[in-house]
N, C-alpha and C positions, 0 to 999 in steps of 0.2 A: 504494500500500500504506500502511495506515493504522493503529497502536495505537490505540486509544479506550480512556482510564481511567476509569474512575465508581468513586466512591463512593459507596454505598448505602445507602439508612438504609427503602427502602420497594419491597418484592420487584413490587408489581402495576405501580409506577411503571418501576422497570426493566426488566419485561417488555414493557411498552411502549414503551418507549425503545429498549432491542434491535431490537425489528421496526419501528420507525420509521427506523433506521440498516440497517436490512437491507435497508428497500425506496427510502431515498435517496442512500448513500455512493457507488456509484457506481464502485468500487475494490475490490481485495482487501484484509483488514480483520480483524483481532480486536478483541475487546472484552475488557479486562482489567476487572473488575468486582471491587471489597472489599466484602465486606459489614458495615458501619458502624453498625447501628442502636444500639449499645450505646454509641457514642461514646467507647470506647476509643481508638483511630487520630485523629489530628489529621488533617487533610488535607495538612498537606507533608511526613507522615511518607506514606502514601498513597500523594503524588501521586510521589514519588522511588520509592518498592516499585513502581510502577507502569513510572516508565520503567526499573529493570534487568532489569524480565519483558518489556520488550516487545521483539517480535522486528522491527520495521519502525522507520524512523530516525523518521518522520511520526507526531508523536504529538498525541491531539488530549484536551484534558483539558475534562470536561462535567458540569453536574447531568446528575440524572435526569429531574429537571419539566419538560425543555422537549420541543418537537418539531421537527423541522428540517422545513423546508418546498421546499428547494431539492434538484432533483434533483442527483445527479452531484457534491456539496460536494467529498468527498474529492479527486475529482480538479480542482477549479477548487482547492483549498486546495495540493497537490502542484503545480502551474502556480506557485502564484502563489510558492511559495517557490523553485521553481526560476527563475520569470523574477528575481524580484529577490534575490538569493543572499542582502545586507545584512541580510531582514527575521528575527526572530528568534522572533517573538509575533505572531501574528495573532488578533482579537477584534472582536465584534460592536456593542463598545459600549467607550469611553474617551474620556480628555480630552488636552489639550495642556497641561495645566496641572496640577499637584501642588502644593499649596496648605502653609507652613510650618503653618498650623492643620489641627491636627488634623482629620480628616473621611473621607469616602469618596473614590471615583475619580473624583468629577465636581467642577464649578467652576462658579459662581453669576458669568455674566459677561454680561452685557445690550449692553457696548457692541464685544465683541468675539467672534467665534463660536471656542467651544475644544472643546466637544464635537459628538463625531460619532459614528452609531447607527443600524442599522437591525435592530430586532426589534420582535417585537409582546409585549407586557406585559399579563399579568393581574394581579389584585391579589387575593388570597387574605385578603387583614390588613386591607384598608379596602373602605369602598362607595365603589367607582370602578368607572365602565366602562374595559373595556380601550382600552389604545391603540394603536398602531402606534408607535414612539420612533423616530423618522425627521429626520435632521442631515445631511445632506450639500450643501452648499453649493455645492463647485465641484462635481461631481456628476461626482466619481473615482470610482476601482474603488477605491482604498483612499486612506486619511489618513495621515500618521504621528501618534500621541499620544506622551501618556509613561505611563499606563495604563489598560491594559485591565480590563473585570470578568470575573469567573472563574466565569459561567455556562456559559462555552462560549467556549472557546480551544486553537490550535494552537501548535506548538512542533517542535524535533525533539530529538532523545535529544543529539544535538554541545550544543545551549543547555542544556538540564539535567545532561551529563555537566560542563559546564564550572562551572555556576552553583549549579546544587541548587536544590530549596527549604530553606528555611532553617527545619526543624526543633526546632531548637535553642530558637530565639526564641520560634515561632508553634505550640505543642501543641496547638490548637483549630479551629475553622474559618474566623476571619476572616483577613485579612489576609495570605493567601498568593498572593492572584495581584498586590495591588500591590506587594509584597516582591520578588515574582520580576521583574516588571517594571521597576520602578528599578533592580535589579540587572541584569537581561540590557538595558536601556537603555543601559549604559555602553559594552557593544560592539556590540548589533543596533540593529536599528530594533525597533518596537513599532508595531503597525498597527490602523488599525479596516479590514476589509475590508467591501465591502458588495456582497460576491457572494453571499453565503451570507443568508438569512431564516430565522428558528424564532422561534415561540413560546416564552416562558417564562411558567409556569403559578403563580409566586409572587416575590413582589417581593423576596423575604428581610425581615430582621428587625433592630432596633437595639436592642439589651441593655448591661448594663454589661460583660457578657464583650467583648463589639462593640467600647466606647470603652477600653477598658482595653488590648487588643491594638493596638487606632489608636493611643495612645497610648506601645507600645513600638514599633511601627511608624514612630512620628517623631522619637522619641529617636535610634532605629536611624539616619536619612538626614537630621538636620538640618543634617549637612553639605552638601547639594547643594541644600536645600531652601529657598524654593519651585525646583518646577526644571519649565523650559517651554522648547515647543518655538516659535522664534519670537521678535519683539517685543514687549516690551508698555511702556507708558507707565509711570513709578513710580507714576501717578494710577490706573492701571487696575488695578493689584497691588493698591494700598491698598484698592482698594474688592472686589474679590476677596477677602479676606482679614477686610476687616471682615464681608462676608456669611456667610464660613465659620466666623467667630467668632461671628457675632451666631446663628446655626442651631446652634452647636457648644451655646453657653448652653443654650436651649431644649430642646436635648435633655437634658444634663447635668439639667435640673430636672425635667424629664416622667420621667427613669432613678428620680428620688429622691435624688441627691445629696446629701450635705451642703453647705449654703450656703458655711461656711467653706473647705470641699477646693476646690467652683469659685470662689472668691477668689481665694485661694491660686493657684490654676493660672491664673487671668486675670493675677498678680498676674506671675507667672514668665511670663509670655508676655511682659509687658509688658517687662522686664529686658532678655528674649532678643534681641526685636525692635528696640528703645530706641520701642518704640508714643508716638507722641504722647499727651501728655498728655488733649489735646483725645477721641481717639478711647478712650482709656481710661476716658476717666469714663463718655463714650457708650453703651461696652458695659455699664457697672455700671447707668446706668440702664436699659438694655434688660433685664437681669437682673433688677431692682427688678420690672421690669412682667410679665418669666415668672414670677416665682416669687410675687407679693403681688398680680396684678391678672390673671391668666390667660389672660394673652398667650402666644400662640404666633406662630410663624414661618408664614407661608404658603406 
């Protein structure tokens, strides 16, 4: 038995998605649906109205753009949370790694594998072919990270009655599933499962609302932060970190930024961390070259 909460912002896409869930869940099941297009509702105002309507402990929180492609999900998602009672978050894409700089759910790590993923990715926002986002190394039924993305994830009503989303902070749509994450991190586990396949039919999008929320986002957990699951070398951190700052720049200037506020915020980073000197100037010249020579990040 399964809640399914969507937030809604496009009726033909959620009619699709219903009978998508109709013909793979697999289980007994509602679908609590809000309808959102007006963008009043944040998503962890939502996503909580969601679990005190729902009447099953199994709740499973989704866009509406994807398609799940795996028969029977609900009930391999209800297995897997009864075999491992610990787990608290299960998701189809996350990392091991939460990065003090500012960024998304993922970590730019070449010499060590921290993300794990199995869905297929359209790209709505760029000329790319689709791909397949496929990480599984030891080639488990599931990972533990430290967050998942919030295309498609489970939970139960016990991890949200105890945790919330945190409304308060997050009145818009980013940054509610690695909020919730970090926070139910502290007592569950946090999983990539890779029982479950779907499609997702848009990449999302990087705005200044985007970095502005990321940025109360890390105010909110600079006390745990970076925080990872695992070892990592002080050499492999530093270069995680420069990657997420030297992409953090780049975006900050493609937003429009003012030069001075990203100074300033390189400049406080540098404080926070005691950043080497050495790697400070680094990033200013990386800076130099996005914003006066139209360099980007790859």
């Amino acid at each position: 038995m399964v809640s399914v909460v969507i937030a809604s912002v496009n009726e033909a896409q959620l009619l699709a998605v219903k009978e998508n869930i109709k013909q793979t869940i697999g289980v007994e099941y509602e679908i609590l649906s809000f309808a959102n297009a007006d963008g009043k509702m944040g998503l962890c105002e939502i996503y909580n109205l969601g679990a005190k309507q729902a009447k099953y402990n199994m709740l499973c929180y989704m866009h509406e753009d994807i398609e799940i492609k795996t028969s029977r999900w609900g009930e391999k998602m209800l297995d897997l949370f009864t075999r491992e009672p610990k787990i608290g978050v299960a998701g189809v894409a996350g990392c091991a790694y939460k990065s003090f700089t500012p960024s998304g759910w993922g970590a730019e790590s070449f010499e060590v594998n921290l993300v794990f993923q199995n869905y297929m990715q359209h790209f709505k926002h760029a000329a790319k072919p689709s791909i397949h986002a496929y990480s599984n190394p030891n080639n488990s039924s599931f990972e533990k990270v430290v967050t998942v993305d919030g295309m498609w994830f489970c939970t139960t009503k016990e991890v949200v009655n105890r945790i919330g989303f945190d409304a308060d902070t997050f009145k818009g749509f980013h940054c509610y599933d690695l909020d919730f994450c970090l926070n139910a991190g502290q007592f569950y586990d946090v999983v990539v499962t890779f029982e479950v396949l779907m499609e997702h039919f848009s990449e999302g999008g990087y705005n200044r609302d985007w970095f502005l929320e990321t940025l109360k986002l890390h105010q909110k957990w600079e006390h745990i932060l970076p925080r990872m699951l695992g070892e990592l070398s002080g050499k492999n951190i530093q270069l995680i970190e420069k990657r997420a700052f030297k992409r953090l720049l780049s975006k900050l200037v493609e937003l429009k930024f003012d030069k001075q506020y990203i100074l300033t915020l390189l400049l406080q980073y540098k404080e926070k961390t005691n950043m080497e000197t050495s790697l400070y100037l680094k990033l200013r010249y990386y800076l130099f070259g996005f914003l006066y020579l139209g360099k980007k990040v790859k």
